[in-house]
C-alpha positions in Angstrom: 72.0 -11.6 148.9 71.2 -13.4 151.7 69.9 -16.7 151.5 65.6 -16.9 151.7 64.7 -17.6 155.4 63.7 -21.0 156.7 61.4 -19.9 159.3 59.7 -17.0 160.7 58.1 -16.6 163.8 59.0 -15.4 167.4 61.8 -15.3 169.8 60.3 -15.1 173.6 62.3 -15.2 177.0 59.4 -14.9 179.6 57.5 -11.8 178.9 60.4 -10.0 176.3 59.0 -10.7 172.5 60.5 -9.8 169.2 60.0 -11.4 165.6 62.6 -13.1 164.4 64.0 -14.7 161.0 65.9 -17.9 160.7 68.3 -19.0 158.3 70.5 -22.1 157.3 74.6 -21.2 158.5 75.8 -23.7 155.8 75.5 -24.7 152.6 76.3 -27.5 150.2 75.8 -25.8 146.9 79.2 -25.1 146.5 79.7 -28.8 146.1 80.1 -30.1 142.4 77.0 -32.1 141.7 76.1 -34.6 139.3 73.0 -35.4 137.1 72.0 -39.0 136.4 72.0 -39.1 132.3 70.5 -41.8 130.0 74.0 -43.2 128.2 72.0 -43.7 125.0 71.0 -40.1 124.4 72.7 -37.6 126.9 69.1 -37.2 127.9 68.9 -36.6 132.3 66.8 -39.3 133.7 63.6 -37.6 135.5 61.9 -40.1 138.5 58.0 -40.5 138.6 55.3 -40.8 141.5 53.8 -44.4 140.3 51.5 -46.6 142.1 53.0 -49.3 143.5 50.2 -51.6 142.2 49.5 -50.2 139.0 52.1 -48.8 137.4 50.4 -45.9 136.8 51.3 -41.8 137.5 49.7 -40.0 140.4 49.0 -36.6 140.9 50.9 -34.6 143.9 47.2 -33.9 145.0 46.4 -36.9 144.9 49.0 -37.9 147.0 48.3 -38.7 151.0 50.8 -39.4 153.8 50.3 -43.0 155.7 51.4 -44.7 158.7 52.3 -48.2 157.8 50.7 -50.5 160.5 51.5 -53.9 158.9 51.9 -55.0 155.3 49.3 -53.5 152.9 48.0 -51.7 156.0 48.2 -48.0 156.1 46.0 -45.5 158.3 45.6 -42.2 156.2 46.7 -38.8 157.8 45.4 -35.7 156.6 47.2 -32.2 156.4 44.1 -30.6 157.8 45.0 -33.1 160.7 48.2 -32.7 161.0 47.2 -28.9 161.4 45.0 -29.6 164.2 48.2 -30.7 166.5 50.2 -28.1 165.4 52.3 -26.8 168.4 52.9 -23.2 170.2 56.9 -23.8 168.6 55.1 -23.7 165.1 55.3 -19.6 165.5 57.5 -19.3 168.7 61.1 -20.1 169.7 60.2 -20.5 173.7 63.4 -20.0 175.7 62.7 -22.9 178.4 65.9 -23.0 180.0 69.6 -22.0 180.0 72.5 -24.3 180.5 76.9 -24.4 180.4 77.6 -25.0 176.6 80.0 -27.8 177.8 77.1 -29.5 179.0 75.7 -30.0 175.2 77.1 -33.5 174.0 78.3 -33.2 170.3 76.5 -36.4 169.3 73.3 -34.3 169.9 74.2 -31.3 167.4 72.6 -31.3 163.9 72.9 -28.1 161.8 73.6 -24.5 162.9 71.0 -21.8 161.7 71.8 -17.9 162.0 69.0 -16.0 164.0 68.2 -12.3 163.5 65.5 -9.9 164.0 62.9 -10.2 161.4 62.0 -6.7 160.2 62.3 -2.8 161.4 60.6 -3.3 165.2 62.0 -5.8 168.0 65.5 -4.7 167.7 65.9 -3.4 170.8 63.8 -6.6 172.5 66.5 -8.6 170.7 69.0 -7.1 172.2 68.2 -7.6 175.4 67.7 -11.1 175.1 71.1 -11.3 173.0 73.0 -9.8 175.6 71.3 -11.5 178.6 72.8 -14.9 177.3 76.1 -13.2 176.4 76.7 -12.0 179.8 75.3 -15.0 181.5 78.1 -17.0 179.8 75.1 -19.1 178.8 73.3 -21.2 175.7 69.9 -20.7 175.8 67.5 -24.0 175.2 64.2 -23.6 173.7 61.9 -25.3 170.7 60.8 -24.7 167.3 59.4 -26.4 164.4 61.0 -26.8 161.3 59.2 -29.2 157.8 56.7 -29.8 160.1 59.0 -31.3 163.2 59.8 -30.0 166.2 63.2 -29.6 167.1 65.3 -28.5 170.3 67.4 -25.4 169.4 70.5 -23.9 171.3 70.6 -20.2 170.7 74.5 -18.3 171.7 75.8 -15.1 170.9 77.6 -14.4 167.3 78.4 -10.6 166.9 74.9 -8.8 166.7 73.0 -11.8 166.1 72.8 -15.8 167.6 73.3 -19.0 166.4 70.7 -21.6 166.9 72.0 -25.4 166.9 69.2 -27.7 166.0 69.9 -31.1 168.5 68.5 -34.2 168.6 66.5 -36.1 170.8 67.7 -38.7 173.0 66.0 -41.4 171.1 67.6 -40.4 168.2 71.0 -40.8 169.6 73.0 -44.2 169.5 74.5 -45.8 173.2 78.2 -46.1 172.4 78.2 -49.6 174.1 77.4 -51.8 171.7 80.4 -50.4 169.5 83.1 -50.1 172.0 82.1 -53.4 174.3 85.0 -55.5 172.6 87.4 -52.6 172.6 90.7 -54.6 174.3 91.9 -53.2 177.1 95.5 -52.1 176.6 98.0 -50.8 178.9 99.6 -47.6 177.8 102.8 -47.0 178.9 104.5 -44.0 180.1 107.2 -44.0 177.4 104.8 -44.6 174.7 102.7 -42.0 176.3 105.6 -39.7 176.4 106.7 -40.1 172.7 102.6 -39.7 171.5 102.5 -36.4 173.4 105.7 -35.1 172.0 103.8 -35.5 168.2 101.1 -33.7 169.2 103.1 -30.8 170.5 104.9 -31.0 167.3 101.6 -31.1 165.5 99.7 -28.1 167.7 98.0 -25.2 166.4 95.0 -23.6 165.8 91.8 -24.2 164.4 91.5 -21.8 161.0 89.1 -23.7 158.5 90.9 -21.3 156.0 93.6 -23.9 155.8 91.4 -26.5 155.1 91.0 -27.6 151.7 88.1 -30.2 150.2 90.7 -32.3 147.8 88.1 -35.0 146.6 86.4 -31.5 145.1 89.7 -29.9 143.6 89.9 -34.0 142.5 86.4 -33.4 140.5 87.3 -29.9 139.4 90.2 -31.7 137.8 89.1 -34.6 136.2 86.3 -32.2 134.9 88.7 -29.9 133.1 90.5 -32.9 132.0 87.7 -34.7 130.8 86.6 -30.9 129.0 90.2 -30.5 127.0 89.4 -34.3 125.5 92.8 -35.1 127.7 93.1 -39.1 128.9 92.6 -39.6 132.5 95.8 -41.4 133.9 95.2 -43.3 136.9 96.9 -41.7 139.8 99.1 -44.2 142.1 97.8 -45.4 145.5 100.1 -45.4 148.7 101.0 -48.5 149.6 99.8 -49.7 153.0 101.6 -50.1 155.8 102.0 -52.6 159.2 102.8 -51.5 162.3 104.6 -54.2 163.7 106.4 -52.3 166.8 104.9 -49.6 168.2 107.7 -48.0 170.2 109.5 -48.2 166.8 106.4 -46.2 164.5 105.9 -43.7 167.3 109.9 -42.8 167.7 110.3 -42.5 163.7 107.1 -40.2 163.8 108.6 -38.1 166.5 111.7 -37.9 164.1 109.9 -37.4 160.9 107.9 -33.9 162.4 110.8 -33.0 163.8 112.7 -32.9 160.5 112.9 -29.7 158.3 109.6 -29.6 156.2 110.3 -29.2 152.1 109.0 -25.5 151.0 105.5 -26.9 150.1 104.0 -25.6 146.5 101.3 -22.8 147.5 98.4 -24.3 146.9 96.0 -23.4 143.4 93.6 -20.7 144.6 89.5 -21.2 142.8 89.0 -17.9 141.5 85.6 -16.6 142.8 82.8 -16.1 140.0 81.3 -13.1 140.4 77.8 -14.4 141.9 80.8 -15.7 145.0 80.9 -18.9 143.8 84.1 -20.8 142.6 85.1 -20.6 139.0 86.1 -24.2 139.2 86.0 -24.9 135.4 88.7 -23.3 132.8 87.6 -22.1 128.9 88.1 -24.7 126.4 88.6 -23.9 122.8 88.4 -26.3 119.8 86.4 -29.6 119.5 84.5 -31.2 121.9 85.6 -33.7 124.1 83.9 -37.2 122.5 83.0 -37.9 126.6 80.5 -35.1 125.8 76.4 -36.8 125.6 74.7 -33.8 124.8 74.8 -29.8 123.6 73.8 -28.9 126.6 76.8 -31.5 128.8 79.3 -28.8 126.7 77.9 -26.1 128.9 80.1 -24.9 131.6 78.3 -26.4 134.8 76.8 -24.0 137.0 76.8 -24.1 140.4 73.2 -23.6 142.1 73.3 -21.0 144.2 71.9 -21.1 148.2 
């Protein structure tokens, strides 16, 4: 089932209006997360709303947003306020403008979001605008306002729907100067050049993010069985580091060592999906419980939430 949507509204190019649906393209559930727990009693630790004077619990409606002016100075903001400025983007993605997608610099991209029509009418006013930017060769630039900000969006083609890139503001984005100011300048030369090239032709392929594999989370998955079967964990063994003293030397014995006949790499351990799609990242235990274990409910096999 698809994931609920984070925004409903409007999708307008000029006079052409359909409703539309917006929803988040990625997820982090699948990650392994942890609770904080109190060591003592396996209890999970819960955070209160306190005053920072007093000590003492406030409500959630009770609770007011500030703009800090100076120290112990605040001026109070109301939501009926913040109402009163809400904008046109609230309820409408505006197409303002179309531009070359290699115009967009990465730095600016946030988070993509999946765009579809948003019930049974406006299909076919969809379309149109769809297809408009698909044969145009296009991204199409327009605003909308997501928690209560409002946020440039990129909208392409993806098969029958579009992708919207949220992207930030240029206030928001960093100048590169200050970093790269006492970058040496270094002469490259052509032999080093030539050597660095012929790794990277050794090296090229495409991108398929099926190949890809998170190993810090097969790390957790693995220290969590462990830790489950009341096994020891046995520190693993860090590479040594090492200098490159000459150059010429570390980019020749690269060139030689991807040239050389890989070993017949072990296929790697494929998760076997639960059936809500998730990973079944933990195996059955049988037999006592690990002493690691805080609490009944710690023995539980840990579920991951779902988007």
């Amino acid at each position: 089932m698809a994931p609920r949507a984070n925004w409903k509204g409007f999708l307008r190019l000029s006079l052409v209006t359909c409703p539309v649906a917006l929803y988040p393209a990625t997820s982090e559930s699948e990650k392994i997360s942890f609770n904080q727990l109190n060591r003592q009693t396996g209890h999970r630790i819960k955070y209160l709303k306190v005053d920072a004077e007093t000590g003492e619990e406030v409500l959630n409606e009770d609770i007011v947003k500030g703009y800090q002016l100076e120290k112990d100075q605040f001026i109070e903001v109301t939501k009926e306020e913040l109402e009163e400025i809400a904008l046109e983007s609230t309820r409408t993605i505006e197409i303002d403008e179309f531009v070359d997608k290699a115009d967009i610099d990465p730095r600016y991209l946030i988070r993509p979001y999946y765009l579809r029509p948003d019930g049974k009418v406006g299909h076919d006013a969809f379309a149109v605008i769809r297809e408009t930017i698909r044969e145009m060769d296009k991204v199409a630039i327009g605003r909308v306002v997501l928690t209560n900000r409002e946020h440039i969006i990129a909208l392409e083609p993806l098969d029958k729907g579009l992708v919207g890139m949220l992207l930030r503001y240029p206030y928001e984005v960093r100048g590169e100067q200050e970093y790269f100011d006492e970058i040496q300048d270094v002469k490259v030369t052509k032999d080093m050049l030539d050597l660095a090239k012929h790794i990277v032709n050794q090296k090229a392929g495409r991108f398929e993010p099926e190949k890809f594999e998170d190993h810090y989370e097969t790390a957790l998955i693995d220290l969590i069985n462990t830790k489950r079967a009341g096994k020891p964990i046995v520190p693993k063994e860090r590479p040594a580091a090492t200098n490159v003293v000459d150059l010429m030397e570390a980019l020749r014995r690269s060139v030689g060592k991807e040239a050389a006949p890989a070993k017949a790499a072990k296929p790697a351990k494929k998760l076997r999906k639960a059936s809500s799609g998730q990973k079944e990242m933990l195996m059955p235990i049988e037999g006592k419980k690990p002493k690691e274990m805080v609490s009944k409910k710690s023995a539980a096999k840990p579920q991951r939430k779902s988007a």
